[in-house]
C-alpha positions as CSV (number, residue, x, y, z in Angstrom):
1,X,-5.0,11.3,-20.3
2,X,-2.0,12.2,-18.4
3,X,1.4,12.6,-19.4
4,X,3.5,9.9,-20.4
5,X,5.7,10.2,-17.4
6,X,2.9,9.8,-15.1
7,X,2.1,6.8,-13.2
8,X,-0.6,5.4,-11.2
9,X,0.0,3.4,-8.0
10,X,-2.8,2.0,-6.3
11,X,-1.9,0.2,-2.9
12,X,-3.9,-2.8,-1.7
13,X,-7.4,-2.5,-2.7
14,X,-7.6,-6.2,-1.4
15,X,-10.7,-8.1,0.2
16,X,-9.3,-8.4,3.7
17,X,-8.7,-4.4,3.8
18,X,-12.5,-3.8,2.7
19,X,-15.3,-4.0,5.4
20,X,-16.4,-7.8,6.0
21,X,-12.4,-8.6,5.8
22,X,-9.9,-9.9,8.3
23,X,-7.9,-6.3,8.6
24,X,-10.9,-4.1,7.1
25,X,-10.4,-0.7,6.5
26,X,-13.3,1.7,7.9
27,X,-14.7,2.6,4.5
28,X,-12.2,1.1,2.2
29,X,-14.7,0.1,-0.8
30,X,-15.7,3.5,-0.9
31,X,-12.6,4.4,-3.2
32,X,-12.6,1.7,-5.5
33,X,-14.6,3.8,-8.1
34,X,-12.5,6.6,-7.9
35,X,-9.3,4.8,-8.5
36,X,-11.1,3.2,-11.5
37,X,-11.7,6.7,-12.9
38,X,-7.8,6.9,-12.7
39,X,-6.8,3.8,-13.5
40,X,-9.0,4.7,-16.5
41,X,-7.0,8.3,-17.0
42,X,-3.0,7.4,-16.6
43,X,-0.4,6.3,-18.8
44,X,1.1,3.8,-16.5
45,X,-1.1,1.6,-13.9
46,X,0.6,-0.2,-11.3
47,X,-1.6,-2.2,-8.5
48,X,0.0,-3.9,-5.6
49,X,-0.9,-6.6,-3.6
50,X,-0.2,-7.9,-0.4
51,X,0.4,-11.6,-0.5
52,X,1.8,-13.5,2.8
53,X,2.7,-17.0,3.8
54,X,0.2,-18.3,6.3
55,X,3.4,-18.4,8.8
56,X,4.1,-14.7,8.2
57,X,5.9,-13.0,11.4
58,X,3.3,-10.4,11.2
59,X,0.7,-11.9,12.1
60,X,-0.4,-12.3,16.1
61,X,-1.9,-15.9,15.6
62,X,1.9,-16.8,15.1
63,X,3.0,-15.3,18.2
64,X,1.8,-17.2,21.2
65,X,-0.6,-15.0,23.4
66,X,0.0,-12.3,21.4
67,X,-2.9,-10.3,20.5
68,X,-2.9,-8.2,17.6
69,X,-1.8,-5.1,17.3
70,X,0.2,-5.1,19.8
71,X,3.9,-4.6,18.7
72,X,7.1,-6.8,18.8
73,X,10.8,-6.2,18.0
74,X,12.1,-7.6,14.7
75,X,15.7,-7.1,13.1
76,X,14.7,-4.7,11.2
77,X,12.8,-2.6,14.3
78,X,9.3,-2.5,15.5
79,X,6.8,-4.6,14.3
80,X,3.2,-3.9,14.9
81,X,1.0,-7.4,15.2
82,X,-1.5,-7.6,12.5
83,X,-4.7,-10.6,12.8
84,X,-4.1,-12.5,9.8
85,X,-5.0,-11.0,6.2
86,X,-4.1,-11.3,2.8
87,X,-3.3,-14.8,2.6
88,X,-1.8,-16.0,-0.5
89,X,-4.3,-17.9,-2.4
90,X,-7.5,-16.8,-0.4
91,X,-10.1,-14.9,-1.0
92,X,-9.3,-12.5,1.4
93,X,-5.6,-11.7,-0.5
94,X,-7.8,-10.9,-3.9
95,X,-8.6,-8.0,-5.1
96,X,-11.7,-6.1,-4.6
97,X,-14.1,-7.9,-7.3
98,X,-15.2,-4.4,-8.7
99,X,-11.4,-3.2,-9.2
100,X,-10.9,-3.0,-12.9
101,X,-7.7,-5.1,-12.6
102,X,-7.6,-5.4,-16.4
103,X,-6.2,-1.9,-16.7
104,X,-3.1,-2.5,-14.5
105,X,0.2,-2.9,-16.8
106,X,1.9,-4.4,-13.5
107,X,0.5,-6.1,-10.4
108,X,3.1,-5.9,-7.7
109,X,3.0,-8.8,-5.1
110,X,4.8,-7.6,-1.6
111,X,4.9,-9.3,2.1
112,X,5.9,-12.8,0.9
113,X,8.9,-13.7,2.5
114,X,7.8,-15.1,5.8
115,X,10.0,-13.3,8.4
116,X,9.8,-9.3,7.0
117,X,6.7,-7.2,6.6
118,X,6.7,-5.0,3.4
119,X,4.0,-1.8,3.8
120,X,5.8,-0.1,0.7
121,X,5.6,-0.6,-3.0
122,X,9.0,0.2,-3.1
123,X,11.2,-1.6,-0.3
124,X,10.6,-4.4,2.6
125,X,10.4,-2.9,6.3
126,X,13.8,-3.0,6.6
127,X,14.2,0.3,4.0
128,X,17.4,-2.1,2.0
129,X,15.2,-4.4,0.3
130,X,14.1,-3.8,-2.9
131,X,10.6,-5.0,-4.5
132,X,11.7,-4.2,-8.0
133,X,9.0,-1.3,-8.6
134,X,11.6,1.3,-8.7
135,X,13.4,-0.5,-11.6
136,X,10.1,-0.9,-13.6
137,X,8.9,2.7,-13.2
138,X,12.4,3.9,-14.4
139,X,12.5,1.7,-17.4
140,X,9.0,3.0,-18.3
141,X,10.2,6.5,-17.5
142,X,8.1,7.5,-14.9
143,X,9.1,10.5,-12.5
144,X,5.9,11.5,-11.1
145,X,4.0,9.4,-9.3
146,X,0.4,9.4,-7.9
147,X,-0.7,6.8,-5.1
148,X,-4.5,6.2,-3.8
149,X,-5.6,3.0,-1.7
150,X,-5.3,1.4,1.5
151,X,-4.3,1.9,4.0
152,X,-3.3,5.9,4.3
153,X,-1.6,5.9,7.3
154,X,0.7,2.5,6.7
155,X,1.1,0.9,3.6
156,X,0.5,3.9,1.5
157,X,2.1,6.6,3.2
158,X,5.4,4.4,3.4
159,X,5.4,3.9,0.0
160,X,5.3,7.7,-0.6
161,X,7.9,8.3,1.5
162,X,9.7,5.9,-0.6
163,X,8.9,7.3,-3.6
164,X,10.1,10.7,-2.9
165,X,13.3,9.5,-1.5
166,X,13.6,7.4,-4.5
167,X,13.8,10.9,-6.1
168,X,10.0,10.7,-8.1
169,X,7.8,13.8,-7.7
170,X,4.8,12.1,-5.5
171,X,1.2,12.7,-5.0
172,X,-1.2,11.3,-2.8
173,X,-4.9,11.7,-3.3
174,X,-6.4,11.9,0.4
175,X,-9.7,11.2,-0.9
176,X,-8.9,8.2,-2.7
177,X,-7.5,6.7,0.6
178,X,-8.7,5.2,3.6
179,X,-6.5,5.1,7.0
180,X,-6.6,2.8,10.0
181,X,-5.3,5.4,12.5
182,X,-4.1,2.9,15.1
183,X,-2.5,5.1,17.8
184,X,-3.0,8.4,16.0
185,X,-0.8,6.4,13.0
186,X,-2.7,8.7,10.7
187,X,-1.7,12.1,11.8
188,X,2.0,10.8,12.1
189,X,1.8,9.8,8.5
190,X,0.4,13.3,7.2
191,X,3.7,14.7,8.8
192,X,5.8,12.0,7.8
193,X,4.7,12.6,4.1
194,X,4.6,16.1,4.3
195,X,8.2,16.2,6.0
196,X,9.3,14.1,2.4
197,X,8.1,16.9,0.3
198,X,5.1,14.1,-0.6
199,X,2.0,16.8,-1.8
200,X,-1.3,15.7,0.0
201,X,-3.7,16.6,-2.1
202,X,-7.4,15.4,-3.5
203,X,-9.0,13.8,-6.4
204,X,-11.8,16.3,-6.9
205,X,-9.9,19.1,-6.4
């Protein structure tokens, strides 16, 4: 078991980012017996879950003749155009049906205001807005955090960066992550998280 200020995060291991899904991840069931084995091994176990309104700005079906991944503007900057995924209430927002959800001591639903994306655990895409994560990790007191799940290069690697700016000493497991590397998203993330002082590392090493 690891410490007692150690806590797992595991981002997204959802039916609509595993292959057969609306938004699937190349490979994204391949980790889900991996992060059992750590949800299995860590004090604290967080899982989040995306969870948007149907009319979610996100999504291209809600931008006429907009196809997705394209990118708009949004208040809060750039917004890339994702097909429709995670639904509240369908089976594509639920977890993966082998994820041993039972172990999680919080399940962490992000994306559900209608009009702002949310890749991190931590804060909305606007950086400001808070999910409340931060406050529960503290109370449990948490300051090192590892994060495995999907995707690497977006909803992962922005919570990360979170994290460590948040002030926790973060790890990400590569090999307990899958990426979508849209646009070479995934090498820009590996910087991005380096440039944090986020350590990329691997579960079986």
């Amino acid at each position: 078991m690891r410490d007692a200020d150690e806590a797992l995060v595991a981002i997204d291991l959802q039916n609509d980012f595993c292959p057969g899904g609306a938004l699937a991840v190349p490979a994204g069931d391949d980790i889900v017996t991996p992060v059992n084995a750590l949800l299995a091994a860590f004090p604290v176990r967080v899982l989040t879950q995306d969870w948007h309104p149907a009319t979610h700005t996100s999504f291209a079906a809600n931008h006429p003749g907009a196809a997705p991944y394209g990118t708009v503007d949004m208040p809060y900057g750039p917004q890339v155009l994702w097909p429709s995924h995670c639904v509240q209430g369908t089976m594509g927002a639920d977890f993966h049906p082998a994820l041993n959800t039972d172990r999680a001591d919080l399940i962490l639903r992000k994306g559900f205001r209608s009009g702002i994306d949310s890749y991190s655990a931590f804060f909305e895409n606007d950086r400001t807005t808070p999910t409340g994560l931060e406050g529960y990790l503290r109370s449990r007191g948490v300051t090192r955090l590892t994060l495995v799940g999907l995707a690497l290069d977006f909803c992962v690697g922005w919570s990360a960066i979170d994290a460590a700016r948040l002030g926790f000493s973060v790890t990400v497991l590569e090999d307990a992550c899958r990426a979508i590397d849209l646009n070479g998203s995934l090498a820009a993330a590996r910087v991005a998280m380096a440039e944090a002082g986020v350590r990329l590392e691997r579960a079986d090493g």
